[in-house]
Every structure is written in C-alpha cells, then in structure tokens.
N, C-alpha and C positions, 0 to 999 in steps of 0.2 A: 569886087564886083567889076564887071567889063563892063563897057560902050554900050552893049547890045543887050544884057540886063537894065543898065538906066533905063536907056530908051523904052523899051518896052515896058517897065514902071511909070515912066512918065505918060506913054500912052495909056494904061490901065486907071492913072492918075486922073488925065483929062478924061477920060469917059465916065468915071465915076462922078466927078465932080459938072458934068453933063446931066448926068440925072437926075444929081443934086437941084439944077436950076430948071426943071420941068416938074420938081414939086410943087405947090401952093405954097403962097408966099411964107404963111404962119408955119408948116412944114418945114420950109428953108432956115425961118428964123430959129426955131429949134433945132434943127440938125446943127447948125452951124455954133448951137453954145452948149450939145453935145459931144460934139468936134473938140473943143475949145476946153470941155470938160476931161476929158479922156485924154488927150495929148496932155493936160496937167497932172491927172493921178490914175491915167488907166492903166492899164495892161501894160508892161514891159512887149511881149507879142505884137501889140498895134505898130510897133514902127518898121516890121517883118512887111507888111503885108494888111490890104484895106479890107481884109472879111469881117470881121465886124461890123465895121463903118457899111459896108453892102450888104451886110444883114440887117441893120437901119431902116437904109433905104428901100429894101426890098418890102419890109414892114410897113413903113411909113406909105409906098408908092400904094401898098394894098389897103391898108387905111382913108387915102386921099379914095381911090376906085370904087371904097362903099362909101363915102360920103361924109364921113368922120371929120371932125377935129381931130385938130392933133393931141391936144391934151389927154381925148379920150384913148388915143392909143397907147402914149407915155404913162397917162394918170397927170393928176393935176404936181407931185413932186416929183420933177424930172431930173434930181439929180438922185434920189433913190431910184429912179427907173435904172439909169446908169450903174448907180451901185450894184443891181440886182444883174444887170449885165456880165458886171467884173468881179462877181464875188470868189469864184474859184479861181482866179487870175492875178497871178503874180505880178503887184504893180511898182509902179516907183516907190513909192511910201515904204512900201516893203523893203523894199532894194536901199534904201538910205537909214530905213532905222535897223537893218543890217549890218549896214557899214557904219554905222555909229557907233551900233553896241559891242562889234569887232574891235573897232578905236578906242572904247572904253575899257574893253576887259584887255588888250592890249595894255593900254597905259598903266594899268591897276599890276597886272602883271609885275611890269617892269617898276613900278613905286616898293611892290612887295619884297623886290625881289633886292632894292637898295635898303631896304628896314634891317635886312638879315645879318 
C-alpha cells in the first residue's frame, strides 16, 4: 500500500466516523458495540474496506430520519442482527478453526507416520 492509498483511507475513515457522531446518541452507542462486535468475529473482508460498517450507518441514519429507536431497527438481540449480517462471510472463527484443524491433521499425520 503507498502514502496515497493511507491517506485516502484515512480520509474515508474520518468521514465515516463523521457520520457516525451525527447519529443519536443511543445509535452511537450501538454502532459503536457493533463495531466492537465485528472487528472480534466478523468478516475477514471488513479490514478491506468500511461497506458494511456504511451500510449500518446508512441503515441506522434512515432509521433515526423516521423516528425509530434503534433497537427497533437492530431488533432487541443485536448481536444476532450482526450474525444475520455475517452469515455468508468468511470470518476469523473460520479462519482459526481452519488453521487448527490443518495443525491437527498435520500433527496426526506425522504421529502416524512414526507408528509405521
């Protein structure tokens, strides 16, 4: 990545995170522990690039516009709203109990193959 890719991340960074603070507070405070959520077991993809996270807020901005709580956009279980987000989406979980099961059938491999 070059100088001029950061940069330009970083700006797409602050302006999303712009939006983020012109939502209603109880909006902020969920976005911000679906943020929190997602960086822990979402997508592999999210650290590409914030469409997701501005598919949220796009959501979330239209929600606050009719007048909603936020719950009632997420649902009262916000970490199944996220699930339902990432369900076709290759995440870390994935990605580690991959490299687990690689490291175990490796090891087994090699145990089998000192038995002979």
């Amino acid at each position: 990545m070059i100088i001029k890719d950061i940069i330009e991340d970083k700006k797409k960074w602050r302006a999303h995170v712009a939006r983020v603070k012109k939502l209603p507070q109880d909006y902020q405070t969920v976005y911000k522990e679906i943020q929190k959520y997602l960086f822990k077991v979402g997508p592999v993809e999210l650290t590409g690039g914030i469409g997701l996270l501005s598919g949220i807020i796009d959501l979330f901005e239209e929600g606050a516009a009719l007048g909603k709580g936020v719950l009632e956009v997420t649902g009262s279980d916000v970490a199944a709203f996220c699930d339902e987000l990432i369900k076709d989406s290759k995440t870390y979980a994935d990605s580690w109990q991959e490299s687990a099961d690689r490291d175990v059938d490796k090891a087994m491999k090699k145990m089998m193959g000192k038995m002979k």
